[in-house]
N, C-alpha and C positions, 0 to 999 in steps of 0.2 A: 324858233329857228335855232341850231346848234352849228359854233362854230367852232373850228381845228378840224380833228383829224375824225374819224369814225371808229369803230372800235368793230371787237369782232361781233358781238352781238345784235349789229346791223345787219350783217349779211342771214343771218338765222330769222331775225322780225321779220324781214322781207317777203311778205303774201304771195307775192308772183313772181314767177321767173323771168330775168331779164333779157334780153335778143340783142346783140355786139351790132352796132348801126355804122355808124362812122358816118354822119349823114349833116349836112350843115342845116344851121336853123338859126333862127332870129328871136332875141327874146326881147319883146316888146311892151312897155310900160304903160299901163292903163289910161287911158286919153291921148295914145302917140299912135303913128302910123307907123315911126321904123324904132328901130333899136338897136342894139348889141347885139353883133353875130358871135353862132357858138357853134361848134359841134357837139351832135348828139354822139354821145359815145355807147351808149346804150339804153335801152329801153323795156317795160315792163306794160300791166294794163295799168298799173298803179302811178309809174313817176316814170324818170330816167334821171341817170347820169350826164353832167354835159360840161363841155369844156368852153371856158366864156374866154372868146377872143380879145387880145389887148390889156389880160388883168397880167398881172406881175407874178413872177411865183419867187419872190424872197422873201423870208419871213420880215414883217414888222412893213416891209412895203405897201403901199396903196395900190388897191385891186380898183377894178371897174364898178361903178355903183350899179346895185343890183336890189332891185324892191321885190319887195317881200311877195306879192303877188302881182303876174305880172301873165300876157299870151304868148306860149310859144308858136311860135312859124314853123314848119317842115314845108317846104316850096316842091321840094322832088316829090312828097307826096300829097301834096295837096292840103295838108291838114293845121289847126288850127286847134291849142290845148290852154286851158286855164288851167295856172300853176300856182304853188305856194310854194316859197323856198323851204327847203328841208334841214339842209347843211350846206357850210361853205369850208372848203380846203382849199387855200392858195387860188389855182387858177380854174378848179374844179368847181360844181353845185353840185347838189342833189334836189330834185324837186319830186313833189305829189299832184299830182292831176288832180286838179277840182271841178272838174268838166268833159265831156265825152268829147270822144275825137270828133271837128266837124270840117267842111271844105271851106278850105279861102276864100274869102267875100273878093271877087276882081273891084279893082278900082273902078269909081264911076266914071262913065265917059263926059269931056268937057265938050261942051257946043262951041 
């Protein structure tokens, strides 16, 4: 994982093009059911951009804890991403997809 800022020669590594989302999602930490909301700010087949709700953007401030591999939620679409963090800027990520898009498991129902 790389932390500060990105440099130009991220934008040129980057395999796939990315599609402007604005789309909220939940990033959810291995053995949890909810997590940290975020917006997707945009997205690729590879990773996306996302803006993690509640972290601070001043330098030297405490952001939101954020694990290293963790599921993203997309609810508007239905889907469900296994992520590894990429980068962190301030109130930003960047992640890598480690898993194909799949549908939200609904909650079990209680008797």
């Amino acid at each position: 994982m790389t932390t500060g800022s990105k440099d130009a020669t991220s934008a040129e590594a980057r395999r796939a093009t990315r599609k402007v989302m604005r789309t909220l999602g939940e990033i959810v930490p291995e053995g949890r059911d909810h997590g940290t909301g975020c917006t997707v700010l945009d997205m690729s087949a590879s990773g996306a951009r996302l803006k993690v709700e509640g972290a601070v953007r001043k330098p030297f401030a405490p952001t939101v804890a954020i694990p290293d591999t963790f599921r993203l939620l997309i609810a508007r679409d239905n889907i469900s991403i296994d992520c590894r963090l990429a980068w962190r800027d301030s109130d930003m990520i960047g992640v890598t997809f480690t898993s194909a898009f799949r549908p939200i498991k609904a909650p079990a129902k209680r008797a």
